[in-house]
N, C-alpha and C positions, 0 to 999 in steps of 0.2 A: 504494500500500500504506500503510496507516495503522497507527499504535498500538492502535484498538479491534480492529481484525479480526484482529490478529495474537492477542489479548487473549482475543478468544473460540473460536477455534483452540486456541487451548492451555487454556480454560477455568481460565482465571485473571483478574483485575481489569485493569485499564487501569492504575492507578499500578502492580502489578508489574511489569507490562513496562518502565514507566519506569525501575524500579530496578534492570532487568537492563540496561538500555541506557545509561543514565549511572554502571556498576559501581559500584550503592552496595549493602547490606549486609541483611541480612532479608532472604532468599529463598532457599528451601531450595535443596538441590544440584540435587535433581532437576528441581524447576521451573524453575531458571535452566538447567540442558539443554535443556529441552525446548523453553522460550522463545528460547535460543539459537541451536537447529537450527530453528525455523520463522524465525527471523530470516533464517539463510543462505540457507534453502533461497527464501524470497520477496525475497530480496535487499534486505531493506528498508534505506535509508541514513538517518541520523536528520539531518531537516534542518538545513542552515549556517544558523547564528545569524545575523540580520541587521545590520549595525555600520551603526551613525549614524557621521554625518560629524564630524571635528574641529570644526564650528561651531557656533554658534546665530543665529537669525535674529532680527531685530528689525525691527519691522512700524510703520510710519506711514502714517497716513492723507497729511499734508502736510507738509513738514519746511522752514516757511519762519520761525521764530524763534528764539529765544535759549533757551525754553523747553526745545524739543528738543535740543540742544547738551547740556543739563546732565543730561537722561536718556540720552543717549550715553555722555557723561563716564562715568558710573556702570555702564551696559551695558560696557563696555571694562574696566574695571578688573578686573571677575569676570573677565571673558574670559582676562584676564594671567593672572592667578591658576591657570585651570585651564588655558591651553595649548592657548587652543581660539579660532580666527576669529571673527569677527563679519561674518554678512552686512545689509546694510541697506536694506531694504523699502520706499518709497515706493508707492502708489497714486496722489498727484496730485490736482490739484485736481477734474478730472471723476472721480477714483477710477476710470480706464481701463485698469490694470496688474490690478487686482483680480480678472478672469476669468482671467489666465493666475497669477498668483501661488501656487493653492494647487497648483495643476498642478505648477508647478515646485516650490516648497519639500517638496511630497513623495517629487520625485523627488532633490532633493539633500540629503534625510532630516537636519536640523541635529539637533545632539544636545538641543535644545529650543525654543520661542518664546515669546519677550516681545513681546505685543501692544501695542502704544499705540492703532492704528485696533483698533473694534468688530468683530468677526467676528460673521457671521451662523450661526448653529446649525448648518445645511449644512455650512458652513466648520468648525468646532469640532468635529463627529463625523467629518470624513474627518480629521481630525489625531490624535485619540482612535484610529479602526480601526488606524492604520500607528502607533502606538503614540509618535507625537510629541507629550512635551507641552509645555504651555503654561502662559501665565498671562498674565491682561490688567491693563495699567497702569490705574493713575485711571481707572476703568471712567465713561464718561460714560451709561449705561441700563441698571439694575436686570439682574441678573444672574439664571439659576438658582443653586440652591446649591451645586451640584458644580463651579462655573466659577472656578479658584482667581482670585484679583486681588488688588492691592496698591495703596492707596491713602492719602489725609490725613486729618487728623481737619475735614475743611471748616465744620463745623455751629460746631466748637469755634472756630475761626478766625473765622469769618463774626462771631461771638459777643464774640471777644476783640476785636477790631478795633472793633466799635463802643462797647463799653463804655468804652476807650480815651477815644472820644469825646466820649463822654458825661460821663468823669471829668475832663475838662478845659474841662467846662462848655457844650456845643456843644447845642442844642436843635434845629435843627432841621438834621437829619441826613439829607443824601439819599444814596441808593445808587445806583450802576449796574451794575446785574444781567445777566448773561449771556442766552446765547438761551435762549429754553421748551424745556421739556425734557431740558436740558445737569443732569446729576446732582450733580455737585458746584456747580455756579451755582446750583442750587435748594439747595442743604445749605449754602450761605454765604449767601444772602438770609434762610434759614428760623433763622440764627444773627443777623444782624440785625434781622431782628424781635423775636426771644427779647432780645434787649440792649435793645431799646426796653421792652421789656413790663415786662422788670426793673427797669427807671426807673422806671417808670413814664408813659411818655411814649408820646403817642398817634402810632400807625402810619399816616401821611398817603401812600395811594396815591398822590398825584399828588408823592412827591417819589423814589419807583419807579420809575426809567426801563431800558427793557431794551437791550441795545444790542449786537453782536459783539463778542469778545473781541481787539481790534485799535485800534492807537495812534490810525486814525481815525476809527472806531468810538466811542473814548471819548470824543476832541475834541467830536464834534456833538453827544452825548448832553448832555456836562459846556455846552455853549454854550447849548444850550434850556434845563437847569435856570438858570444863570446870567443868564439873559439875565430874568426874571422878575421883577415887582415885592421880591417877599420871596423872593431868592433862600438857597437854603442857606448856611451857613457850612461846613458841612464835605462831604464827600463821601469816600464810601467805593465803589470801584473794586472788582471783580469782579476782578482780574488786573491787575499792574504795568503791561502795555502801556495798558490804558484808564487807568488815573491819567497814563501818559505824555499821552495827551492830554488831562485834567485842564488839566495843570500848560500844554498850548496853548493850549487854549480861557481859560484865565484869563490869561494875559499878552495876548490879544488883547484882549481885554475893559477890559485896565487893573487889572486884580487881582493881589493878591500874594498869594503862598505862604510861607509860612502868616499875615502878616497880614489879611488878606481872608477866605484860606480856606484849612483844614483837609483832610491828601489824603490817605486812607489804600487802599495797593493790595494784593495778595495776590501769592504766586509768591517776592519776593523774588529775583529774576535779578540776575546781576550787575551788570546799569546803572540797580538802584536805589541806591548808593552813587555813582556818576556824576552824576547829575541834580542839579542848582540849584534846593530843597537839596535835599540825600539824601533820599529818600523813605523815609518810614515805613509799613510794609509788613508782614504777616503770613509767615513763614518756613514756605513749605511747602518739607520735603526731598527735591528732587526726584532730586540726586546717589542720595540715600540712599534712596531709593526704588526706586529703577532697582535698588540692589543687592541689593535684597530680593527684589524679583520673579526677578533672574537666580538667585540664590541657591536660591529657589523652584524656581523650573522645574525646572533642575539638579538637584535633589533628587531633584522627582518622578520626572525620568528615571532614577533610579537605585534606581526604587524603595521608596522611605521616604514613610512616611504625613506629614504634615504636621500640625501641634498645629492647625491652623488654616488651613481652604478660604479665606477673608478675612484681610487683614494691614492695619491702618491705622496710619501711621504719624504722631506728635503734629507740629501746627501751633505756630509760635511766634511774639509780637508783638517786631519789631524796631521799638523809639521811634529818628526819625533826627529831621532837620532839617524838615518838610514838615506839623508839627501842632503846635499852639500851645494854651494854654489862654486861653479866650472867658470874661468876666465872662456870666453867666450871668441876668443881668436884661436883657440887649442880645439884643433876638428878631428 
C-alpha cells in the first residue's frame, strides 16, 4: 500500500496524505476523515525511518605512509566531536577488498564516507541510492560536478616552491614529477612551469623526470639527474618522501644539502623537521583537510546544501635548512 493510491482513493494530492500522516496542519476536517479511515481500513503503516550507524567510514586505497596517518589524525578528531566511530577501509595493494567493500559498507550504512581511494561511478551511485554520502579527498582524476571533494591549492604550491628557487638564485631547476595522470602531480609540475615562465627562464624537458611518489622512487630519479655533466643545483620533489630520497641519492654521490644542492618537497609530514637539514617543503594541510571533508560529508548527511561541491584548501612554503641561495652567474 503506498501514499499515491491511498491519495487517489480519496481524490486528494499525495502531499495531503503526507500531512495527514505526519499530523501536520492545513487539511480540512473532512479530508483528514476521510484520509484517515482509508488509512485504517488499508492498514497502511508509514514506513520506519532508516538510522545510519554511529560511524563513518574512511576509505584507502593503500595505507603504507606517514601521509595517511595525518588524514586519520584529522578523520578522528571530527569523529570525537560528534560521538561517532570511525571504520577504516583499506583495498591493498592489488585493491582485492574492493568487490566486497561497497557490499558491506552499505550494509553497515556509516552515517557518511571520506574517500581517499577513487571510486568508480558504479560505486558512487549505489552510495547516492541508500542515501550514504560522501566526499573524496585530494581527488587524484577530474571529477563530475556533483562529486563533493576536498582538496590543496597544488598549482599554487607547485608555483611557490619554485619561485622560492629561483629567488635564491638557482637557474637551472629540475623537478621530479609524479606518475601521468596523478591530478595534483600535474597541478604542481603545471605551477612549476608557471614559476619558470615568470623568470623568465626556459622550460628544459630533459630536466623533467617522472618518477613514483616513494623514498625510492625519488632516490633513482634524483641519481640520473645528478649523475649528468650539468647536473641541476636545485630540485624540487613532487612529495617529501621523493626529496627523502633526494637528500640519498646526493650523499651517495658526495653532495651536500644545500651546499651542492637545493631540495625543495611538498606534503610537509612530520619527518620533514627530522631530516639533516630540515627540509624545506610546501605545507599542504592534510590534518586540516581530513577535517573538512569529514565536516562535509557530515553535513550532507544531515541534509544542508553546501556553499561549495569543491573545497581547496591554501598550500604554504615552509623555508627550513635544505635550500640555500646560488650566486646566480655559476650555471
Amino acid at each position: 500500500m503506498t501514499i499515491a493510491y491511498i491519495a487517489e482513493s480519496a481524490g486528494v494530492s499525495v502531499p495531503t496524505v503526507s500531512k495527514v500522516i505526519n499530523g501536520h496542519s492545513g487539511v480540512a476536517a473532512d479530508t483528514r476523515a476521510r484520509v484517515e479511515a482509508l488509512i485504517s481500513r488499508y492498514g497502511y503503516r508509514k514506513p520506519a525511518l532508516v538510522r545510519r550507524s554511529q560511524t563513518l567510514e574512511l576509505v584507502f586505497d593503500e595505507l603504507g605512509d606517514m601521509w595517511g596517518v595525518e588524514i586519520i589524525r584529522g578523520v578522528e578528531r571530527v569523529a570525537r566531536e560528534h560521538r561517532l566511530g570511525v571504520v577504516l577501509t583499506e583495498f591493498g595493494p592489488q585493491r582485492n577488498s574492493i568487490r566486497y567493500w561497497i557490499d558491506d559498507t552499505l550494509t553497515r550504512r556509516p552515517a557518511c564516507v571520506v574517500t581517499v581511494a577513487q571510486l568508480s561511478e558504479e560505486q558512487r551511485n549505489r552510495l547516492r541510492a541508500r542515501g550514504i554520502p560522501f566526499v573524496v579527498f585530494d581527488p587524484t582524476v577530474e571529477l563530475p560536478d556533483d562529486v563533493p571533494f576536498v582538496g590543496a591549492t597544488n598549482w599554487a604550491g607547485g608555483r611557490s616552491a619554485t619561485r622560492h628557487l629561483v629567488e635564491l638564485g638557482h637557474r637551472r631547476i629540475a623537478m621530479i614529477a609524479g606518475p601521468q595522470g596523478v591530478l595534483c602531480c600535474q597541478a604542481r609540475l603545471d605551477g612549476y612551469r608557471s614559476a619558470l615562465e615568470a623568470a623568465g627562464l626556459p622550460i628544459e624537458t630533459d630536466l623533467v623526470v617522472r618518477a613514483g611518489l616513494t623514498r625510492e622512487d625519488g632516490c633513482a630519479a634524483a641519481r640520473e639527474l645528478l649523475s649528468r655533466p650539468r647536473r641541476p643545483t636545485a630540485i624540487f620533489a613532487s612529495n617529501d618522501l621523493q626529496a627523502l630520497g633526494i637528500y640519498q641519492a646526493a650523499r651517495a654521490l658526495g653532495l651536500t644539502i644545500p651546499g651542492d644542492l637545493s631540495v625543495v618537497g611538498f606534503d610537509d609530514l612530520p619527518v620533514a623537521t627530522l631530516v639533516d637539514p630540515p627540509l624545506t617543503t610546501i605545507r599542504q594541510p592534510l590534518t586540516e583537510m581530513a577535517v573538512a571533508a569529514t565536516e562535509l560529508a557530515l553535513a550532507l548527511g544531515r541534509g544542508e546544501r553546501a556553499p561549495q561541491v569543491g573545497l581547496e584548501l591554501a598550500t604554504t612554503l615552509s623555508v627550513r635548512g635544505s635550500t640555500a641561495r646560488r650566486d646566480s652567474t655559476i650555471t
